[in-house]
C-alpha positions as a Markdown table, in Angstrom:
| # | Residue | x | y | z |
|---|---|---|---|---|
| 1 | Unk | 96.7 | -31.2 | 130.7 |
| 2 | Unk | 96.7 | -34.5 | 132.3 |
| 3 | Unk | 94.0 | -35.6 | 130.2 |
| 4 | Unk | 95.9 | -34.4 | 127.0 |
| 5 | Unk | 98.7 | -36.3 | 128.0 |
| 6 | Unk | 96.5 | -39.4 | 128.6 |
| 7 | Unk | 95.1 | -39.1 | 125.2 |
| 8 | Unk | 98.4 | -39.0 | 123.3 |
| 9 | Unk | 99.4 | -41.9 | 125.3 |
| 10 | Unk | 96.3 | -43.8 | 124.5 |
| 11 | Unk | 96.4 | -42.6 | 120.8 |
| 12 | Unk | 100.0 | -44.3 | 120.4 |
| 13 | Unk | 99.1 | -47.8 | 122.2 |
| 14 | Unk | 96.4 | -48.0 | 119.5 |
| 15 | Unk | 98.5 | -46.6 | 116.6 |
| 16 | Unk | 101.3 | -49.4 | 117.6 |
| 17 | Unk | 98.2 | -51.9 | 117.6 |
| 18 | Unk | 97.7 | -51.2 | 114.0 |
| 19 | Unk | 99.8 | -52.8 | 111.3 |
| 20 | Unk | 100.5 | -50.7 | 108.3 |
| 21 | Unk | 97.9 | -52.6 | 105.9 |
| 22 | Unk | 95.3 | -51.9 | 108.8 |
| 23 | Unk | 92.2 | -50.3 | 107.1 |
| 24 | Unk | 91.9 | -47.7 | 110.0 |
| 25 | Unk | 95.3 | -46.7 | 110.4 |
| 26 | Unk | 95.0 | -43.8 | 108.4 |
| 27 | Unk | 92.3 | -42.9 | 111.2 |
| 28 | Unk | 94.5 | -43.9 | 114.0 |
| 29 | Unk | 97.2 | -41.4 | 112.4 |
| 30 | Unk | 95.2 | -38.4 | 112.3 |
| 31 | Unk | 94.0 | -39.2 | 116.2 |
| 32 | Unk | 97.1 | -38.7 | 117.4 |
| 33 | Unk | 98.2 | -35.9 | 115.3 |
| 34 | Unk | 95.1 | -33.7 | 116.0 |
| 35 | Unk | 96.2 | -34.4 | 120.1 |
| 36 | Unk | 99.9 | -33.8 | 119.2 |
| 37 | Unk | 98.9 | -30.3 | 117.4 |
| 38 | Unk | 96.6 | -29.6 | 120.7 |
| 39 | Unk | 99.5 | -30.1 | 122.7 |
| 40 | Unk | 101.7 | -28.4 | 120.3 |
| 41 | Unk | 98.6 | -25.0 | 120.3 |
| 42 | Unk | 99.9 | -25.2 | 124.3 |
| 43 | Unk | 103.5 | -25.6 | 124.7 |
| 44 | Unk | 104.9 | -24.4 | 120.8 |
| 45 | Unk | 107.0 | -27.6 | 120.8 |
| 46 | Unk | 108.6 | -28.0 | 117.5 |
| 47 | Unk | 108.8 | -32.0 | 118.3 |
| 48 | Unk | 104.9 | -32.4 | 118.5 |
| 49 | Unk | 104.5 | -30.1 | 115.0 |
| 50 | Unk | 106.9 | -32.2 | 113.2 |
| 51 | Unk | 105.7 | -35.0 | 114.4 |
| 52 | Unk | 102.0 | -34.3 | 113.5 |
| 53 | Unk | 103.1 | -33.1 | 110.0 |
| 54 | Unk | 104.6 | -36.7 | 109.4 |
| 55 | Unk | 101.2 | -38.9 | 110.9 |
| 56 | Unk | 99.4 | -36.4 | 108.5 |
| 57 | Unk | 101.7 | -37.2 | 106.0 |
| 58 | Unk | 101.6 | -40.3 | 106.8 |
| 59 | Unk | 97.8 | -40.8 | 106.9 |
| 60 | Unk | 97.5 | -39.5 | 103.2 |
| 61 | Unk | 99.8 | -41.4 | 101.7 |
| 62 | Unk | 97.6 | -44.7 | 102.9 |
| 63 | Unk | 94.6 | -42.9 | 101.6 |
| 64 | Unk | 93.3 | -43.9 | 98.2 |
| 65 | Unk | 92.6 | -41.4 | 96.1 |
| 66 | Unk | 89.4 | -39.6 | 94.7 |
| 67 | Unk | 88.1 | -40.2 | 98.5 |
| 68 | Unk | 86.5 | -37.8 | 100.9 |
| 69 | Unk | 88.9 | -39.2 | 103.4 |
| 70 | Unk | 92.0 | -38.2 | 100.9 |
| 71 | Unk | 90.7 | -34.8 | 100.2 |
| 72 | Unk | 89.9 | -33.8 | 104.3 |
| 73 | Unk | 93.6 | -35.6 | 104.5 |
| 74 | Unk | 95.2 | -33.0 | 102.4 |
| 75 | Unk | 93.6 | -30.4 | 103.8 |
| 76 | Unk | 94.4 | -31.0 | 107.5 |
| 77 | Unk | 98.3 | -31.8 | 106.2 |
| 78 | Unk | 98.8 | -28.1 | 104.5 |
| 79 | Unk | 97.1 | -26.8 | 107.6 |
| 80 | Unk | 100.2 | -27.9 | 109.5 |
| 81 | Unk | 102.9 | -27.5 | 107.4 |
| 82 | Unk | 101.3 | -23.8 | 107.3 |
| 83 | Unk | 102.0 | -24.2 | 110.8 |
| 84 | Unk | 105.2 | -25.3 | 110.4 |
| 85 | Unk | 105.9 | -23.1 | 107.3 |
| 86 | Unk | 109.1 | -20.7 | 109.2 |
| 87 | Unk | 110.8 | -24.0 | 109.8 |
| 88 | Unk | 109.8 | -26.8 | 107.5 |
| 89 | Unk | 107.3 | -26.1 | 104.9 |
| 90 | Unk | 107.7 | -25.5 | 101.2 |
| 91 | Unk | 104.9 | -22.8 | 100.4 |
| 92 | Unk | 104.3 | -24.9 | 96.7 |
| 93 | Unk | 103.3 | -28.0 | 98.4 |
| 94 | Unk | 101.1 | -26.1 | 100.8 |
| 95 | Unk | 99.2 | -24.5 | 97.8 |
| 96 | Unk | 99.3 | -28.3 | 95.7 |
| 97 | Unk | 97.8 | -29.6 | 98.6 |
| 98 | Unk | 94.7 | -27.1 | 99.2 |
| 99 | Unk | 94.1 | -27.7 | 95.4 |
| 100 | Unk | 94.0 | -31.6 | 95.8 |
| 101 | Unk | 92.5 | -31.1 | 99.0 |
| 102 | Unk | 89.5 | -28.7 | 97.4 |
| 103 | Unk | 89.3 | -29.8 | 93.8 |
| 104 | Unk | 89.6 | -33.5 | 94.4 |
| 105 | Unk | 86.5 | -35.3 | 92.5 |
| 106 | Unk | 85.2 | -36.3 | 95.7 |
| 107 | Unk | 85.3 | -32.7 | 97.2 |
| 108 | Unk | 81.8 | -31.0 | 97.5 |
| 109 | Unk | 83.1 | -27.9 | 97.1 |
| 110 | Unk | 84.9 | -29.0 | 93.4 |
| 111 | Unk | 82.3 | -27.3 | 91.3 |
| 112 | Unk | 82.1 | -24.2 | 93.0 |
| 113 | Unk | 85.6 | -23.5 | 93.5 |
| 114 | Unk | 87.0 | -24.1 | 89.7 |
């Protein structure tokens, strides 16, 4: 636990080190909310859910399109507002962004799925 709590701290310093045109911040944004979801996965606090979902959200929207990067970005942000789905989540959005996150030119699963 103490180690969890380290990580989130270190996550944040690094995140705050970042401007927003960073290259990397999109990285630095899904660091922190994978160790937020852990956390979340051990305590249920809604806080480090909501959280998460916005640093995923986040993390996308600085993500250029038509990248692998984009796609596994779309993925992990329906994953947690499927998470978050009985107290945030609009079901449509979840299922737009499994299709963008699945059928996105980049995705290697594209021509199998369609």
């Amino acid at each position: 636990r103490e180690d969890l709590e380290r990580s989130i701290q270190l996550y944040t310093e690094v995140l705050e080190l970042h401007p927003a045109d960073h290259p990397r911040r999109n990285m630095s944004l899904i660091s922190l909310s994978n160790a937020l979801l852990t956390r979340y996965n051990c305590t249920c606090s809604q806080d480090d859910l909501e959280k998460a979902v916005q640093l995923r959200r986040d993390a996308r929207d600085l993500s250029p399109r038509n990248t692998l990067f984009h796609a596994k970005a779309s993925l992990h942000l329906a994953n947690s507002l499927w998470l978050a789905k009985d107290t945030t989540s609009n079901i449509d959005e979840i299922f737009q962004l499994l299709r963008e996150g699945l059928l996105d030119d980049i995705s290697p699963l594209k021509d199998s799925l369609r």
